[in-house]
Structure formats: C-alpha cells, structure tokens
C-alpha positions as CSV (number, residue, x, y, z in Angstrom):
1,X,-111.2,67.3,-85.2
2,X,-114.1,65.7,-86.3
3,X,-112.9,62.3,-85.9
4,X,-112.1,62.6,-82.6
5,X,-115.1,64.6,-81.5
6,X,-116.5,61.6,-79.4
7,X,-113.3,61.1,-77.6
8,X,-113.5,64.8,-76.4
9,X,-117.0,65.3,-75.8
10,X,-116.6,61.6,-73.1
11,X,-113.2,63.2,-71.6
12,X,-115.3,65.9,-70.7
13,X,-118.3,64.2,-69.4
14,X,-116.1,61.4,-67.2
15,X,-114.7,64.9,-65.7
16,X,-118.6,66.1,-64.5
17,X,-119.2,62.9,-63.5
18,X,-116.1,62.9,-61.5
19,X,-117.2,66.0,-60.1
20,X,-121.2,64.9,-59.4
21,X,-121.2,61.6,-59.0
22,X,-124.3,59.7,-60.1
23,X,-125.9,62.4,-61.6
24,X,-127.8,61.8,-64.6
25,X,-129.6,65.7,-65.4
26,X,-132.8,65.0,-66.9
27,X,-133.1,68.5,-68.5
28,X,-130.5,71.2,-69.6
29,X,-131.0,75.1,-69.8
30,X,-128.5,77.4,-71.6
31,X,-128.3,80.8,-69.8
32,X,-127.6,83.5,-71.6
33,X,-126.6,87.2,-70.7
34,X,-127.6,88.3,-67.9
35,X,-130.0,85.5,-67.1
36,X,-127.6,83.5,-65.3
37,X,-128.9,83.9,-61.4
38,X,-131.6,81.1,-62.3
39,X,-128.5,78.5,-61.7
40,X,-128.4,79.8,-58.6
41,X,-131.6,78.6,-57.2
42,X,-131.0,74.7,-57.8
43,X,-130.8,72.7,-54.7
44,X,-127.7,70.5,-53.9
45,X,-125.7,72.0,-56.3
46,X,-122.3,71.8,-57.6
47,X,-120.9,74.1,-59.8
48,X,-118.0,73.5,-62.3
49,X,-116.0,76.1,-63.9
50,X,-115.8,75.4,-67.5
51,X,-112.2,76.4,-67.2
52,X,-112.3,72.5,-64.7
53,X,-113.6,70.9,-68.2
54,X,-111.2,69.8,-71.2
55,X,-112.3,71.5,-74.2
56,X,-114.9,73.5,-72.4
57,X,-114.8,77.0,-74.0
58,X,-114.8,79.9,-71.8
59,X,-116.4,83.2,-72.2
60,X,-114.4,86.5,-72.5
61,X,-118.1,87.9,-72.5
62,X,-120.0,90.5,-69.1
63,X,-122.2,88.7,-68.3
64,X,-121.2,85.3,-68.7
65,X,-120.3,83.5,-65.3
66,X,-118.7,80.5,-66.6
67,X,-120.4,78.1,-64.8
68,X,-121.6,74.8,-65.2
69,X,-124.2,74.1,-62.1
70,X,-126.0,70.7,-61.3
71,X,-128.6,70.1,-59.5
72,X,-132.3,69.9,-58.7
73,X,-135.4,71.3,-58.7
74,X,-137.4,69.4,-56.5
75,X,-136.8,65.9,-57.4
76,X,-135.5,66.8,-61.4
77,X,-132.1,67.1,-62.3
78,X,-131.0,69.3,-64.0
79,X,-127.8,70.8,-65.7
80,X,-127.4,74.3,-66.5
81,X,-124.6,76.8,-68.1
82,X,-124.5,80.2,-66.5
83,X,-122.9,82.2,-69.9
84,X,-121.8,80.7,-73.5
85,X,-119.4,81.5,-75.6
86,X,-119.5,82.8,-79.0
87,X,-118.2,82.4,-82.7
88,X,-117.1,86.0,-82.5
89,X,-114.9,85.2,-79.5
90,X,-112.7,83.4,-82.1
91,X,-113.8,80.0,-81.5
92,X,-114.2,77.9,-83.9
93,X,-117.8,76.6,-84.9
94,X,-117.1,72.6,-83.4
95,X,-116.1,75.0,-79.8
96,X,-119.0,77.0,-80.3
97,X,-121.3,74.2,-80.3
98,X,-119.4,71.7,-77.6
99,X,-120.9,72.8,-74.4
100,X,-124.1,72.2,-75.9
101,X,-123.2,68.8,-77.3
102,X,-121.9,67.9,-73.8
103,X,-125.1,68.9,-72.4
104,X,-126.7,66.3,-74.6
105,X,-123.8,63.7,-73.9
106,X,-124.6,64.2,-70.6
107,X,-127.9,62.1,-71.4
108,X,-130.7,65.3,-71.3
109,X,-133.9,64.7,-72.8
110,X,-134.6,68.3,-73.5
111,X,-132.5,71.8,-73.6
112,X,-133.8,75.3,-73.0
113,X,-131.7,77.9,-74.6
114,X,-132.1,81.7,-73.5
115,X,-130.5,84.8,-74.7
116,X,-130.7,88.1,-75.4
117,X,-132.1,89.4,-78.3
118,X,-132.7,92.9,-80.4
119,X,-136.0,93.9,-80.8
120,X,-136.9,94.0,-84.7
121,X,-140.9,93.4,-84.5
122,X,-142.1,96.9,-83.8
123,X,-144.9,95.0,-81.5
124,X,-142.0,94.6,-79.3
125,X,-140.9,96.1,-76.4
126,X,-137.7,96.5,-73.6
127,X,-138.1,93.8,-71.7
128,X,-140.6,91.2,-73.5
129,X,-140.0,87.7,-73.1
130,X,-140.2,86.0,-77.4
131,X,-141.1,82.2,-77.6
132,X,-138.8,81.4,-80.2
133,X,-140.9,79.6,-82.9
134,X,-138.4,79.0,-85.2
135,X,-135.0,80.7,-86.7
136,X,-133.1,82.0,-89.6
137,X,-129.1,81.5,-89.6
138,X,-127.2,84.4,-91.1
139,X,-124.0,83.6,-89.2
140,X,-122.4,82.6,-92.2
141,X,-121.6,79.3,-90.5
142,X,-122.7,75.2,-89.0
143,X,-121.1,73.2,-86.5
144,X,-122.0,70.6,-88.6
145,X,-119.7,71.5,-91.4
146,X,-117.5,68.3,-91.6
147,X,-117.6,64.9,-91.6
148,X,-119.9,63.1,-89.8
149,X,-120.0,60.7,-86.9
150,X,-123.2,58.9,-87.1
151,X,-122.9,57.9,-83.2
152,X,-124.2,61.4,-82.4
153,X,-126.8,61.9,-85.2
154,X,-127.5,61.7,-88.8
155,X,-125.5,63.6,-91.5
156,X,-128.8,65.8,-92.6
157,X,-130.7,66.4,-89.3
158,X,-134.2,67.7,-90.0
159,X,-134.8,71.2,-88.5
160,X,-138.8,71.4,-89.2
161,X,-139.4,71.4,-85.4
162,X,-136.0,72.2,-84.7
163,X,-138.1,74.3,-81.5
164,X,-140.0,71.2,-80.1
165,X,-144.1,72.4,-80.8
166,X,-145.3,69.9,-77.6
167,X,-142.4,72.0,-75.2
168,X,-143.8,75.3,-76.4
169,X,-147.5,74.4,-75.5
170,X,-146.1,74.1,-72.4
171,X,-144.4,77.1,-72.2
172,X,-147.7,78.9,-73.5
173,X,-149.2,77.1,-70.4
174,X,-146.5,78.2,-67.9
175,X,-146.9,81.8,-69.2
176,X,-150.7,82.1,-68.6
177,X,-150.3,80.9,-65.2
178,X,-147.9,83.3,-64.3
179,X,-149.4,86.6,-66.1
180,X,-146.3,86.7,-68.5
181,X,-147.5,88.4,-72.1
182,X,-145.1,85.9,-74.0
183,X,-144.1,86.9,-77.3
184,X,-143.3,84.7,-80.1
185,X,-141.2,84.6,-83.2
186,X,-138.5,84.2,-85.5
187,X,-135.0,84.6,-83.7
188,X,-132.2,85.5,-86.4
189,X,-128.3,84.4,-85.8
190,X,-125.7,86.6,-87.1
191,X,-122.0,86.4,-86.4
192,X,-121.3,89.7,-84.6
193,X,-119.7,91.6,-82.8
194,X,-120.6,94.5,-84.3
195,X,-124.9,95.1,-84.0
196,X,-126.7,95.6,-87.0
197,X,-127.3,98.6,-89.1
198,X,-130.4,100.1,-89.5
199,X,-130.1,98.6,-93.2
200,X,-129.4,95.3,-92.2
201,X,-132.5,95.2,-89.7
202,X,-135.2,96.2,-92.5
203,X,-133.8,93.2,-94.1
204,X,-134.0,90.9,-91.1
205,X,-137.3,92.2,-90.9
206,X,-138.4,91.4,-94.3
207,X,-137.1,87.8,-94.1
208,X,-139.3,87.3,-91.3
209,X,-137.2,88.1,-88.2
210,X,-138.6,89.4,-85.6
211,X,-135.3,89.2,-82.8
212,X,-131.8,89.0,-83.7
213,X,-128.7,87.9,-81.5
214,X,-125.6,86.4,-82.0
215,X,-125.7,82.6,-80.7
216,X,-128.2,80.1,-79.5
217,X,-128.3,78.7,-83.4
218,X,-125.6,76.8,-82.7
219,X,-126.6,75.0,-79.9
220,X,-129.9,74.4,-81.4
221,X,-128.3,72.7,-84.7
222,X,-126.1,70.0,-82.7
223,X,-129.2,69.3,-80.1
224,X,-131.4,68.5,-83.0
225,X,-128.6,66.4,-84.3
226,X,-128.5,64.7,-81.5
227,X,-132.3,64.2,-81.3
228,X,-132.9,66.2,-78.1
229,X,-135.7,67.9,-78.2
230,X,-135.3,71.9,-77.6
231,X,-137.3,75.1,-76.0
232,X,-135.8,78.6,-76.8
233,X,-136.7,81.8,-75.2
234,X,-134.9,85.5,-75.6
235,X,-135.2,88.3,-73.6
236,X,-136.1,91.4,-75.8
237,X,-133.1,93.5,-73.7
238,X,-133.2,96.3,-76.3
239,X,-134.6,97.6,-80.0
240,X,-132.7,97.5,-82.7
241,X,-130.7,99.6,-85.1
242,X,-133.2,101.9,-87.0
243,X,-135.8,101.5,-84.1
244,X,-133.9,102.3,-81.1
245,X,-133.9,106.0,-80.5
246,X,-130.1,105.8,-79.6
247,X,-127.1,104.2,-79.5
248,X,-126.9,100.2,-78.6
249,X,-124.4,99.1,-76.4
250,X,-124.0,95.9,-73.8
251,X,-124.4,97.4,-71.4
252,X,-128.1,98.0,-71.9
253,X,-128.8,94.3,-72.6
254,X,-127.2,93.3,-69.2
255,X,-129.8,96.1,-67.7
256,X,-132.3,94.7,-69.0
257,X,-131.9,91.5,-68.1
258,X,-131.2,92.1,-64.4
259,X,-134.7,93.7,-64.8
260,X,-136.8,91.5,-65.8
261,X,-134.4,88.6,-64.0
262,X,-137.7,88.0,-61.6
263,X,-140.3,87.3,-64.2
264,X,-137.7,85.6,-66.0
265,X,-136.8,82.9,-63.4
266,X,-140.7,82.5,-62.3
267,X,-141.8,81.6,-66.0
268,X,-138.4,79.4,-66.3
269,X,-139.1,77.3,-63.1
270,X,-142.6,76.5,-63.7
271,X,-141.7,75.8,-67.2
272,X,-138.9,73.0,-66.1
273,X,-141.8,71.7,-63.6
274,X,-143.7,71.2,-66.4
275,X,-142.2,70.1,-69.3
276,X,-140.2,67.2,-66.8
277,X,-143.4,65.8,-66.5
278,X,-143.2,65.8,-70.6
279,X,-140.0,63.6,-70.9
C-alpha cells in the first residue's frame, strides 16, 4: 500500500477540489464525539460525505456524522471532519491515519484534533476541557509502520513538540478570555473497544496519563510527519475505571459532550481566530 499512498491521498484531494473549487483551507480541525456541531457554524460551506471520497474511511461510530465540511470563518478557510474512524473499527493503521493525511494534503498549516477522553487525573472532572501537552501510545500500533515515501516526510519524524508549544500559548490565551478553566496533560492512546480496567488505569496513571481515549495518536503521528504543526484538546466526557462510581458506557461520553458543546465551540472559534493569525 505504501507505495502507492501518494497516488491515493491526490485521488482523494482532486475529488474535494472537484467538489470546492479553489479552496485552499488554511487550518484543519478533527472533531471528535459528540463535538461535531462546530462544523456547522462555518460560512459558505460544503459538506462532503466521506463515503463521496476514495479511500475515505467511514465511521460505524454514534456520534460520528461523517462529514467533511469546508468553509470559512470570517475570511479563514478552513476544513473540518465531523467524526473519525478508528483502529478498532477494523481498519487498518494507513486507513486510520488517511483522513488526517488528506487534511495535510490538502495544504493546512495547522490541525486541531479533539476527542473525548476518560478522566484518569483525580483533579479532573465531567466535563473539563484538557490541553493535550503531550501523549503516550499504548495502541500497540503506527501508521508509519512501513516503508517510507520521503515526499510526505522523513522516515524518523521527531515527536518532541509533536503538540505545537507556540499553538498552545494561544490556546492558554483563548481560554482566559473566554473564562474556560483549561486543563492540561498527558492524553494516552489505547486500541479499544473495550474501556480500561480499574488495573489498567492505575497504570496509565503511573506512566504519567492523565486522559485516555482511543484515537487522535494517529492523526497526530502522520501530521508531524508531514510537518504540520498540531493543537489537541479532549473533552473529559467521563471518569475512568476505578474512579467512576459506576459503569462506563457511550452513551455518557455523547452526554457529555452535547453538554458542554457551547463552551466547547466558543473556546474553539476564538482559538481558530487566533492561531490563523499564527500561520
């Protein structure tokens, strides 16, 4: 597959652009579940369904529109997925990772990635927003994993500021203007679907973690690669094996998330105004 990787991720893009002509997005947001409404708010949009998109995975996931929307906010355009897919779909990794490298293709200059993410700091609670600083991948697999086509980025990428420090100043700044208490930590990546046991989460917690999903690693190993530059943010949509007081279960995490979708899309927004002015 790897060889012709290129090949697919253009087919792809020569379909958007068929689709939106002349548009060149300047940034590219990742929404994951439950936080897809923010899509909804760009101006002159068009909206793709990634089933529309050769080789576009799509998501057998609630939650996950399976949409591809571009437009603008203000003058900026932008490109944003409503929903992902995941390695536990049955995908494999290179699938996992494509929408995300099309994204890039596409000719971004910097990709916010969002999900929704157990609680394992006790600090935490329902409903927090977490700054991702930096993560730990316990998947158990990288799209990189291969051979490698130096057109899209070097065979070892660096991942020391895999979570661009400049963008997150500015997300800092976009939170104290809008009275968000914005967490910040270490997001953990493990394969899924089952959640965690209680074991399992006073490990995570000893390595460091303080939030644990199941995706977003991915697309921030493949951005890197391809030397965009990336923001991440989860949604702390419910506590985790061992501190939860009961059982976990989707439906909660889409609760959540339609909860605190307001604060949510008002830290987002401002943040897009102004990290465009970054780039």
């Amino acid at each position: 597959m790897a060889d012709d990787l290129v090949a697919r991720l253009d087919a792809c893009t020569a379909v958007i652009h068929k689709k939106a002509p002349g548009f060149t997005p300047k940034l590219g947001i990742i929404l994951g579940s439950g936080l897809g409404a923010f899509a909804d708010s760009l101006e002159r949009a068009v909206s793709i369904d990634y089933s529309e998109l050769p080789d576009f995975p799509t998501s057998s996931v609630h939650g996950h529109a399976g949409r591809l929307v571009l437009g603008f906010r203000g003058l900026v355009p932008i490109v944003a997925m409503q929903g992902r897919v995941h390695f536990y779909e049955g995908y494999a990794p290179w699938q996992v990772a494509f929408p995300a490298r099309v994204l890039c293709r596409l000719g971004i200059k910097h990709l916010t990635v969002t999900n929704a993410a157990g609680g394992i700091n006790p600090g935490f609670k329902v409903g927090d927003l977490m700054a991702i600083t930096d993560h730990l991948n316990l998947s158990g697999f990288n799209p990189l994993v291969g051979k490698n086509l130096e057109v899209l980025g070097p065979r070892f990428p660096d991942m020391s500021h895999a979570y661009d420090p400049p963008s997150l100043e500015v997300l800092r700044g976009a939170a104290k203007v809008d009275g968000v208490n914005l967490r910040e930590g270490v997001y953990v990546s493990l394969a899924g679907p089952s959640y965690e046991t209680p074991a399992e989460i006073r490990m995570l917690r000893t390595l460091g973690g303080d939030a644990v999903g199941m995706s977003t690693v991915p697309e921030v190993i493949v951005a890197s690669h391809m030397g965009v530059k990336v923001t991440g943010i989860s949604c702390i949509t419910n506590l985790a094996a061992g501190i939860s007081k009961h059982a976990l279960s989707h439906d909660e995490v889409s609760e959540t998330a339609n909860l605190v979708t307001g604060t949510f899309q008002k830290l987002i927004g401002r943040f897009l105004d102004d990290v465009a002015a970054k780039f």
